[in-house]
C-alpha positions in Angstrom: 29.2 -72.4 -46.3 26.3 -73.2 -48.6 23.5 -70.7 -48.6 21.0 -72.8 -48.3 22.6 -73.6 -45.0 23.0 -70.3 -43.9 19.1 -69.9 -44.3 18.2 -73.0 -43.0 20.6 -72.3 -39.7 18.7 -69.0 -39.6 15.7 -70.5 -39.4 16.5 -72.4 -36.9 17.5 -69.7 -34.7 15.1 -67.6 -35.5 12.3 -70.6 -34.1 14.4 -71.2 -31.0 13.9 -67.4 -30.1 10.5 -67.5 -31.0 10.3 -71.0 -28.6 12.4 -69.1 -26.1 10.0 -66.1 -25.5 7.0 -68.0 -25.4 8.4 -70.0 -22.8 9.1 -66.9 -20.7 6.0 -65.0 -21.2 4.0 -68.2 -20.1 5.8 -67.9 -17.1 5.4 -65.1 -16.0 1.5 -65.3 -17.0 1.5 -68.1 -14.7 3.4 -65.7 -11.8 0.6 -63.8 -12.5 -1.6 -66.1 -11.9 -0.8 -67.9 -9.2 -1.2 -64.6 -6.6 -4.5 -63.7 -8.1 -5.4 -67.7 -7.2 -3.9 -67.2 -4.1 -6.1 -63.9 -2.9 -9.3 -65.8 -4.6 -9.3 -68.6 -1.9 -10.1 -67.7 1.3 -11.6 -69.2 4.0 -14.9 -68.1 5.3 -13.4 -66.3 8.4 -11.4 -64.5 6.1 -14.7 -63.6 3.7 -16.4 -62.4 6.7 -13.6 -60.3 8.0 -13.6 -58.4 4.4 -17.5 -58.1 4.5 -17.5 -56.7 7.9 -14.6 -54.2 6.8 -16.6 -53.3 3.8 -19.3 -52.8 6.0 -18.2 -50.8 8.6 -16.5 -48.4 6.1 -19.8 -48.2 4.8 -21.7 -47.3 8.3 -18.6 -44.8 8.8 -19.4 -43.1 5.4 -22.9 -43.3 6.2 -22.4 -42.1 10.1 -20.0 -38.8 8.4 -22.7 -38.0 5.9 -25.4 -38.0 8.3 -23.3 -35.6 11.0 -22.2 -33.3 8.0 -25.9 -33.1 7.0 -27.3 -32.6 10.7 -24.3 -29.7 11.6 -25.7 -28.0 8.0 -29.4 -28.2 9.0 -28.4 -27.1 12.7 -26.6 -23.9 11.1 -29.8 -23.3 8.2 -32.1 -23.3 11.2 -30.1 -21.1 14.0 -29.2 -18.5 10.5 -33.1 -18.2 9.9 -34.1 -17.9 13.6 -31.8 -14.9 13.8 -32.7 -14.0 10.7 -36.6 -13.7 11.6 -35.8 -12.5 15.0 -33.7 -9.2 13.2 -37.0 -8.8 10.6 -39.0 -8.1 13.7 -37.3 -6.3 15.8 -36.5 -4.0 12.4 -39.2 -4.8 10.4 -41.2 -1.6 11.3 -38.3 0.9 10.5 -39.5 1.7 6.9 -43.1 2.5 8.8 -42.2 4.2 11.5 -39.7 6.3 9.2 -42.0 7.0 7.0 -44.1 8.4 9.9 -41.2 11.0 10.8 -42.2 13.7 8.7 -45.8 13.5 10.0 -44.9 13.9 14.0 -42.3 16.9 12.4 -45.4 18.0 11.1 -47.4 17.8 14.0 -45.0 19.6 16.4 -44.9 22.7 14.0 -49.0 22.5 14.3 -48.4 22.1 17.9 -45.9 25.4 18.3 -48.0 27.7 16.3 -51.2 27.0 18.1 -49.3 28.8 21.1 -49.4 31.8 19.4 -51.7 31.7 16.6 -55.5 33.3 17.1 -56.8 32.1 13.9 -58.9 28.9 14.4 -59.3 28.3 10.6 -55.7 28.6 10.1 -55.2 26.0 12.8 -57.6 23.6 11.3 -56.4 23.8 8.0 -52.8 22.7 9.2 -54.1 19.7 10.5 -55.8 18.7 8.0 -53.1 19.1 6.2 -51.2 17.1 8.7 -54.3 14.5 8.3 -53.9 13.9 5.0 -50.8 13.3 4.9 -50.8 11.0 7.4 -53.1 9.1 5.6 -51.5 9.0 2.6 -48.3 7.7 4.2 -50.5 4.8 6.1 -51.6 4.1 2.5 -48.7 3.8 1.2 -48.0 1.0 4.0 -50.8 -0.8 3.4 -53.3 0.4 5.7 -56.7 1.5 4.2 -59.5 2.9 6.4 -62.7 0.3 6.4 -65.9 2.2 4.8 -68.8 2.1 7.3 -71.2 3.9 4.8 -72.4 0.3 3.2 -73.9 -2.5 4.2 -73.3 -4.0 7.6 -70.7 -7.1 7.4 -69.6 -8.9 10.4 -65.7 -9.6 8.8 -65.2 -6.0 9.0 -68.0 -4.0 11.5 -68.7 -4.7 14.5 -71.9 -3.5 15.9 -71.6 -1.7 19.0 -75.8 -1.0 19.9 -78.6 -0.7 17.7 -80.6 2.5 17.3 -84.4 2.2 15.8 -84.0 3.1 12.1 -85.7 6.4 11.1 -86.9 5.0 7.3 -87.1 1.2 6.3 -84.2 1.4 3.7 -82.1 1.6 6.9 -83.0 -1.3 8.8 -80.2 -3.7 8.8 -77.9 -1.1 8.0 -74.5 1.5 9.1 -76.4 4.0 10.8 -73.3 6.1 12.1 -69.8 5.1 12.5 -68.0 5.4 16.0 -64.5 4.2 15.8 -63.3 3.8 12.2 -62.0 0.6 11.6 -58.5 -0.5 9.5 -57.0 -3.3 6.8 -53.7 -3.9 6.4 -52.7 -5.3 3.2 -56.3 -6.7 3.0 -56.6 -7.9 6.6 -58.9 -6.4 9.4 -56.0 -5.3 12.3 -59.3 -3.2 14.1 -63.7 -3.9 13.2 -65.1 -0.5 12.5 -67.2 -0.2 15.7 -70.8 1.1 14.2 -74.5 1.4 15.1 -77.0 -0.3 13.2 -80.2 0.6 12.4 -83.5 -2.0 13.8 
């Protein structure tokens, strides 16, 4: 056989194949096709059928969330009311154990005034004892209101009025009757005073 026919019968092949596969991937991009046409037409029964699916998965989700979200609030707010209700029934333990050593105090004062004859020995002890208590109150927070100033209503409270005995004392703490107390800045008990008139 002549070359040139050889080539030119190759050719010819070689465009039938190339015919061949075209053919058969148009066909089956019009398979393709024709499903994706199919599910694209529907009637309006069926489009409202698929909204109301998509929307009543989306009131599900939306109905979950809000139960997850309401059971976690519920939880926060029972874990915080025990919480608060454990800081007060403890919340005085660092006071009152600080206090301890005071009362131990106290009932040592207490058993050696069965025995003991000297009164200045006795009131030294509880001064000591005094003190101390103080300083532990302080160290709470509690500070005893001064009632050596001026007289002011947001912490004395004027029990009577006595006539003043000079006129730089009128309007003012004459003596102190019940000292009064702050704690962390806020009156808990009015120094109870006289005032001078």
């Amino acid at each position: 056989m002549d070359p040139k026919k050889k080539e030119t019968v190759k050719e010819e092949e070689l465009v039938d194949n190339t015919q061949q596969v075209d053919q058969e991937t148009e066909a089956s991009a019009a398979e393709q096709e024709a499903p994706a046409q199919e599910e694209e037409v529907l009637t309006p029964e069926q489009e409202l059928a698929k909204k109301l699916e998509e929307a009543n998965a989306k009131i599900e989700d939306q109905n979950d969330k809000y139960l997850r979200l309401s059971a976690e609030f519920d939880n926060y707010r029972k874990r915080t009311m025990k919480e608060k209700a454990e800081l007060i029934k403890n919340g005085g333990e660092k006071c009152i154990s600080s206090i301890l050593p005071v009362i131990d105090d106290f009932e040592r004062a207490l058993k050696t005034t069965e025995t003991a004859t000297d009164v200045a020995a006795i009131r030294e002890g509880l001064e000591l004892v005094y003190t101390k208590f103080m300083s532990v109150m302080g160290q709470n927070g509690v500070e005893a209101i001064d009632a050596s100033s001026e007289f002011n209503t947001d912490f004395h409270e004027a029990i009577t009025t006595f006539a003043a005995p000079s006129e730089d004392l009128k309007g003012k703490i004459i003596d102190c009757v019940q000292t009064g107390y702050t704690l962390n800045g806020k009156v808990i008990r009015h120094a109870k005073v006289v005032v001078g008139e």
